[in-house]
C-alpha positions in Angstrom: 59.6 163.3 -21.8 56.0 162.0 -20.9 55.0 161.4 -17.4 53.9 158.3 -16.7 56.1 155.8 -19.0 57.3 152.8 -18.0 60.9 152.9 -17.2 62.0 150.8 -20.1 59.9 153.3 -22.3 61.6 156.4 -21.3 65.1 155.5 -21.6 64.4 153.8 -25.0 62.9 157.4 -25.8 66.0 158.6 -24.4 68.4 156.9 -25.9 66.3 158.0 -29.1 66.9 162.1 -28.8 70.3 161.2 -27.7 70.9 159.6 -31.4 68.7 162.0 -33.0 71.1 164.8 -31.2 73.8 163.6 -32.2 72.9 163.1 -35.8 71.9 166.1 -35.9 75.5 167.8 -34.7 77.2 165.7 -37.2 75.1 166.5 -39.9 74.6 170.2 -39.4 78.6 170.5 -38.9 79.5 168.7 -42.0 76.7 170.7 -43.5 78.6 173.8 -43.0 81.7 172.7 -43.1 81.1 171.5 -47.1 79.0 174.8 -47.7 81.9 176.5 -46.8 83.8 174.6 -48.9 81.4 175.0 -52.1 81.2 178.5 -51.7 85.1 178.8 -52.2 85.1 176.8 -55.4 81.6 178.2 -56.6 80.8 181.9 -55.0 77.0 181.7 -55.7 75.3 182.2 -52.1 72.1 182.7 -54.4 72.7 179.1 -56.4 73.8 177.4 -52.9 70.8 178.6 -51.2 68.3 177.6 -54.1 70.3 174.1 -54.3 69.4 173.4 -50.7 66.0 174.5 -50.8 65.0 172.2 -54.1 66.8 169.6 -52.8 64.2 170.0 -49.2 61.4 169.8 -51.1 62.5 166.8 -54.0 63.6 164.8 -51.3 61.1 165.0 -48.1 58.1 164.0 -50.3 59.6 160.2 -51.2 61.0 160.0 -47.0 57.5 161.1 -46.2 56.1 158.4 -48.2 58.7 155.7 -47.4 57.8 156.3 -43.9 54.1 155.9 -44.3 53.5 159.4 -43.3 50.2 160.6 -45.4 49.8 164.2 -44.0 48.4 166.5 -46.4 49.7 169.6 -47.8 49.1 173.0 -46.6 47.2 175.9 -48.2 50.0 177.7 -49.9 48.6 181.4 -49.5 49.3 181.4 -45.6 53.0 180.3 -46.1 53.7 182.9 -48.3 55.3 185.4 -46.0 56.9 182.2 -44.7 58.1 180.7 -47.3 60.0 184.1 -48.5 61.5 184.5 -45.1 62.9 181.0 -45.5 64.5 182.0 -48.6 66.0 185.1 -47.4 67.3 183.4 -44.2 68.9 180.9 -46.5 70.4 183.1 -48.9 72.0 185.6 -45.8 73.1 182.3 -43.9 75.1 181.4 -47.3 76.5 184.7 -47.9 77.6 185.1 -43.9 79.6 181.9 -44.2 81.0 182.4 -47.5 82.2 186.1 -46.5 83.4 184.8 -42.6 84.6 182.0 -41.1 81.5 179.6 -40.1 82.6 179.9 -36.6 82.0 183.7 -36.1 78.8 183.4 -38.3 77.5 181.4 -36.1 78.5 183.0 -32.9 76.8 185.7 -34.7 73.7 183.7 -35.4 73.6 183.3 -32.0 71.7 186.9 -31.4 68.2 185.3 -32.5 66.9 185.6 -29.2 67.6 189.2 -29.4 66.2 190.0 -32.2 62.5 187.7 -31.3 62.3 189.3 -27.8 62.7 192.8 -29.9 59.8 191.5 -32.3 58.2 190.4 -30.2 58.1 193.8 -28.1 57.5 195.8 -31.7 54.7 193.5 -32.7 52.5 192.8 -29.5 54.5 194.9 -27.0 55.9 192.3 -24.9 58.3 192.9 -22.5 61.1 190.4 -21.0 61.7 190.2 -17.3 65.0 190.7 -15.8 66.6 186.8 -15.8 65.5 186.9 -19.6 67.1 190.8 -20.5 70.5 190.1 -18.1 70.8 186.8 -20.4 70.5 188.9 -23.9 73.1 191.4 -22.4 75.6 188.0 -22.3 74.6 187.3 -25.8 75.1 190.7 -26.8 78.5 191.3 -24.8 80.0 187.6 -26.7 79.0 188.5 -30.1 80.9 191.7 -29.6 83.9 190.6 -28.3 84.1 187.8 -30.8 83.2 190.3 -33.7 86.4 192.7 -32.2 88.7 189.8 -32.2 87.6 188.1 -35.5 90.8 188.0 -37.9 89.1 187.3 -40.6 86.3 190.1 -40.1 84.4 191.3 -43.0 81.5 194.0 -43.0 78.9 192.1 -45.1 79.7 188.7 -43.4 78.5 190.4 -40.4 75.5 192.1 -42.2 74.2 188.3 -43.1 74.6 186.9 -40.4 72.6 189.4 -38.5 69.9 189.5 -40.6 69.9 185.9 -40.9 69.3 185.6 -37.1 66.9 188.8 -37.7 64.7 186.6 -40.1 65.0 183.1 -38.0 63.2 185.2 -35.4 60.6 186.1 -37.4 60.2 182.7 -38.5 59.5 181.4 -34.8 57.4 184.1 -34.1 55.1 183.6 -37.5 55.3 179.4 -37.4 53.4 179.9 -34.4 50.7 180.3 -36.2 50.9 178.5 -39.0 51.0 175.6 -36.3 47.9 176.5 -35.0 45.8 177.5 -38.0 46.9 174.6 -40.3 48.4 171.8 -37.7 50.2 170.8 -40.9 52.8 167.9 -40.3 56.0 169.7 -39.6 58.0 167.9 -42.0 55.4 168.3 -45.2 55.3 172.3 -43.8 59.7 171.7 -44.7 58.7 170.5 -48.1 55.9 173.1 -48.9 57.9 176.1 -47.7 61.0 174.9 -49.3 59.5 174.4 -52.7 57.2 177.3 -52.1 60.6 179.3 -51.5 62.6 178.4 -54.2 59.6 178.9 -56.6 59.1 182.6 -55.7 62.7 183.7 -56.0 63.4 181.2 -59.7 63.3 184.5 -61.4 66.0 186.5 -59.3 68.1 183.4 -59.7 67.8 183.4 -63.2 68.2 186.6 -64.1 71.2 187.3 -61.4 72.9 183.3 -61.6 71.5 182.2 -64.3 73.5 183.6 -67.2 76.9 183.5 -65.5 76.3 179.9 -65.1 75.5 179.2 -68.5 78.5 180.9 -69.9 80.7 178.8 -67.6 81.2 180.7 -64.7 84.7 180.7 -64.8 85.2 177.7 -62.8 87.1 175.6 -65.8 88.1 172.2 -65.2 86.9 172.4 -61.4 83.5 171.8 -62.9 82.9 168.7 -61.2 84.5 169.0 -58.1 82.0 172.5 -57.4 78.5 170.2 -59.0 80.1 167.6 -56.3 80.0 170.5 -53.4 77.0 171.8 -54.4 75.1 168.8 -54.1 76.3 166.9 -51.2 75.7 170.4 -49.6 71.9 170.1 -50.6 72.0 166.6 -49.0 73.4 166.9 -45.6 71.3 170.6 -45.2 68.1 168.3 -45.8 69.3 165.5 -43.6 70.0 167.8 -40.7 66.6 170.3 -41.5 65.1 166.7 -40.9 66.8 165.7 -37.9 66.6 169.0 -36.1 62.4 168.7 -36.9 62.7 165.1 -35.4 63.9 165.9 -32.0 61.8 169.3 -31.9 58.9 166.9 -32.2 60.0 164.7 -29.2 60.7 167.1 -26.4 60.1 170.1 -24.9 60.4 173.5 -25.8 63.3 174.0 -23.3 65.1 171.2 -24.0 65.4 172.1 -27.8 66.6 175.3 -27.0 69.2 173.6 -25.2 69.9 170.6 -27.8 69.9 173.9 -30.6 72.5 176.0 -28.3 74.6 172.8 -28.2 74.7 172.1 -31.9 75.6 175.5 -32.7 78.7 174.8 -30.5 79.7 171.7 -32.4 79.2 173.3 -35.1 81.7 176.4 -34.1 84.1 173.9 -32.7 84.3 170.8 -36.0 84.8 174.3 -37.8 87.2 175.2 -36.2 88.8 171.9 -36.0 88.3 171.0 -39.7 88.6 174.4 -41.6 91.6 175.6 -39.1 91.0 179.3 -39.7 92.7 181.1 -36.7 90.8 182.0 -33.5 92.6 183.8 -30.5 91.8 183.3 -27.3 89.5 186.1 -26.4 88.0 185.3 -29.8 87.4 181.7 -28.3 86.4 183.3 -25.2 83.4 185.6 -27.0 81.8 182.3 -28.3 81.8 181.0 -25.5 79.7 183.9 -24.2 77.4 184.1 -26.1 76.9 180.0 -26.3 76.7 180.7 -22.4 74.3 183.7 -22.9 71.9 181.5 -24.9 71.7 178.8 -22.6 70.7 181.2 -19.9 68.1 182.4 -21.9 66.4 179.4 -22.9 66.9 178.9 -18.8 65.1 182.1 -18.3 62.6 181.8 -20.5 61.8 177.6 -19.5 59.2 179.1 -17.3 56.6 180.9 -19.4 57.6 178.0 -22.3 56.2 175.3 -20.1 52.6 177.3 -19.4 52.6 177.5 -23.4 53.6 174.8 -25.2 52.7 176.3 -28.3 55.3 178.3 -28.2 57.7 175.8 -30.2 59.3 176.9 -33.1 58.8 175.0 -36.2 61.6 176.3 -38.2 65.3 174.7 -36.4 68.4 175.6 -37.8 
């Protein structure tokens, strides 16, 4: 929060991020809890993941406009790099929770600060100091347990969901300077990457979904009831892209990290609860560990992030 608000002020802008939080729980559980769902009637990761990313960019442009927002849009060339990595992110997070349970694929997910502090070593040769390594080796030590333990394990599952985290990293670490160089409105950069995204990779969806969906796709009467998935899917991934952008804009760096480890909790846990696959207890106990690791990290790291503010990431999940 700002310093030096009136009382009244902050807790109204409290009470805000609260609701914003919470919306954004609720929306990003129910968001994978229905992908998981479409993905069992209709096993397209490719179609899911282009679904969600045409329905970011035909829906943010009318909210943007409803709201009174007038922020131009970016130059594309710069967003290219980005705008792939979106789409690959997209398509491995599909493919992870279609292949595993959304529970583990998110405990999985949970290794993105591993892989940006290994980025960031490979690209500019930084290094992480002690609190900051101890809290990876948590992260590291609960994604193994829970990947030992997982019932319901399967090979590629893990393989997306890895490179899923892989390519969130690099999204943080490039957005940076996006950020800087453009100071685009963070929710027009959502609808220029997404439409950017699903424009670039129209022809591998045609040429690899394309034709089984035109000759039916086997799905038969169930038709509907997958169009239904499908879209309602596209909906709630916008509505919580938009939510997570909205309380990244109102606080700090740390306090995201936090708000982001806790969502990815709710979301492991209304799986859980809603989908019922089977968890044992040291299965249970591995999420937790890594949940744990990550909040130790953004702890760790809530020092150098207040000395550069920059270093935000413009791309939530």
């Amino acid at each position: 929060m700002r310093c030096g608000w009136p009382l009244g002020r902050v807790r109204r802008e409290t009470l805000t991020v609260a609701a914003l939080c919470g919306a954004w729980y609720v929306l990003s559980s129910a968001s994978n809890v229905v992908g998981k769902l479409a993905l069992g009637e209709f096993p397209f990761p490719l179609t899911v993941a282009m679904v969600q990313l045409t329905a970011a960019s035909a829906l943010t442009g009318p909210a943007l406009a409803l709201c009174g927002v007038r922020a131009p849009a970016p130059r594309l060339r710069p967003l290219l790099p980005l705008a792939a990595a979106k789409f690959l992110t997209t398509l491995c997070s599909q493919v992870s929770i279609w292949k595993v349970p959304v529970s583990y694929a998110h405990t999985v997910k949970a290794t993105t600060p591993l892989w940006t502090a290994g980025l960031a070593f490979v690209l500019w040769g930084e290094r992480v100091p002690p609190r900051v390594g101890a809290a990876l080796v948590l992260i590291a030590a609960g994604v193994g347990v829970a990947s030992a333990t997982e019932l319901h394990f399967h090979a590629l599952g893990l393989g997306a969901a890895l490179a899923a985290a892989a390519l969130l990293s690099l999204q943080h670490l490039y957005s940076k300077r996006v950020l800087r160089d453009t100071g685009v409105h963070h929710l027009r950069l959502l609808q220029a990457l997404s439409a950017l995204a699903a424009a670039l990779f129209a022809p591998l969806w045609a040429w690899q979904d394309g034709a089984a969906l035109l000759g039916g796709a086997g799905l038969g009467d169930r038709w509907r009831y997958a169009a239904a998935l499908l879209a309602a899917d596209g909906v709630l991934a916008w509505l919580q892209a938009v939510a997570a952008f909205s309380v990244l804009s109102r606080v700090t760096p740390l306090a995201y990290g936090v708000a982001s480890a806790a969502k990815r909790a709710a979301v492991v846990a209304a799986s859980l609860l809603v989908l019922r696959n089977p968890a044992p207890p040291l299965n249970v106990a591995g999420m937790a560990l890594a949940a744990a690791g990550v909040l130790v990290y953004n702890r760790a790291k809530a020092g150098p992030q207040r000395r550069d503010a920059a270093r935000r990431p413009l791309l939530p999940v």
